[in-house]
Every structure is written in C-alpha cells, then in structure tokens.
C-alpha positions in Angstrom: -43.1 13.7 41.5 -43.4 15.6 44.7 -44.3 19.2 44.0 -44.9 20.1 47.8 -43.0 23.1 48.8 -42.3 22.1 52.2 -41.0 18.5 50.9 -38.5 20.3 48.0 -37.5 23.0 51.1 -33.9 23.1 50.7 -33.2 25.4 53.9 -35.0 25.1 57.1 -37.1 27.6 57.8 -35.8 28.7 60.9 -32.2 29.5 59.2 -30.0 31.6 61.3 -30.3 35.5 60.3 -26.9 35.0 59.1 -27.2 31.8 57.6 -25.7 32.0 54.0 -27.3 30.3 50.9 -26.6 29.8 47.4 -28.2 31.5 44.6 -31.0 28.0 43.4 -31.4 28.4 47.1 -32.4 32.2 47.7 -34.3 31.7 44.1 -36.4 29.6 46.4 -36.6 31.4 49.4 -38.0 34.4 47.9 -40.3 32.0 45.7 -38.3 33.8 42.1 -36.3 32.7 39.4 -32.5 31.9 40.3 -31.6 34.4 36.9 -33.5 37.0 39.2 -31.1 37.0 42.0 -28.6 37.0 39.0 -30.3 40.2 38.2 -30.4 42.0 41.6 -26.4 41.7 41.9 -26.1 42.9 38.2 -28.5 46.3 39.4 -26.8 46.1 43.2 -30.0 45.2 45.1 -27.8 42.4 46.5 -24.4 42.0 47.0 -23.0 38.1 47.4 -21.5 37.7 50.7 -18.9 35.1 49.6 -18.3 32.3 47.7 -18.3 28.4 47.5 -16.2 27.0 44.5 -18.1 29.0 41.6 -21.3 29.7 43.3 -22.4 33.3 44.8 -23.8 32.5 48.7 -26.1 35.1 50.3 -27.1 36.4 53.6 -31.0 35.4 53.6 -31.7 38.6 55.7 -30.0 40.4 52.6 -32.3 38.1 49.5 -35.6 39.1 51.5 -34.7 42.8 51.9 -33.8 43.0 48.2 -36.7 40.9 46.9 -39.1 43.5 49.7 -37.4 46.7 47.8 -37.7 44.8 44.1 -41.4 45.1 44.0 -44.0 46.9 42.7 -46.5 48.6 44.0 -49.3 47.0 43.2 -47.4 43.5 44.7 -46.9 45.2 48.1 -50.8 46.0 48.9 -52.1 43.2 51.4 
C-alpha cells in the first residue's frame, strides 16, 4: 500500500481558483476529516457551491479560507 501523499493526490495541485471539488476531496486538500467539512456547512464556515448526483462540491479557494478561519490559535503560530 502506497501511503505517499503525492501518489493518493486526487486533485492537481495547481487546481484553478475556481475549480470545484467534492467533500473526500476538500477532506484531503485541507489534510481533515471529510465529517469536518460536514461540520463547517452545518456551523456555515462553508457553503457548498453545487452539487453532483448526492455529493456537495466546493470552491477550493472557499475549503482553505474556512479551514484558515477554523483554527486555533495555538495552530496558527509559525
């Protein structure tokens, strides 16, 4: 089994701003949980920007902005 991030990479990381993703996808792009992003709709840090059959898709500018506003202060000291 392959654990390498950059093998499992799912998006390319040079994804248009606008690109749209789905939720196992933004789980991985902000390096969280998928029930996470679950949880930032429910508390409206994230809205989904549309819809492919049953799953939420997401502006990956708008994942990254929520997961930046989402942590703590301790996490945000370099």
């Amino acid at each position: 089994m392959n654990t390498s991030r950059t093998a499992t990479r799912t998006t390319p990381p040079y994804a248009p701003a606008g690109a749209l993703v789905t939720t196992a996808m933004a789980a991985e792009e902000a390096a969280v949980a998928p029930d996470t992003i679950r949880k930032w709709v429910q508390l409206g840090h994230i809205a989904p920007a549309g819809r492919s059959g049953r799953s939420h898709l997401f502006h990956l500018a708008d994942v990254f902005a929520a997961e930046r506003a989402t942590r703590r202060p301790h996490e945000l000291r370099a």
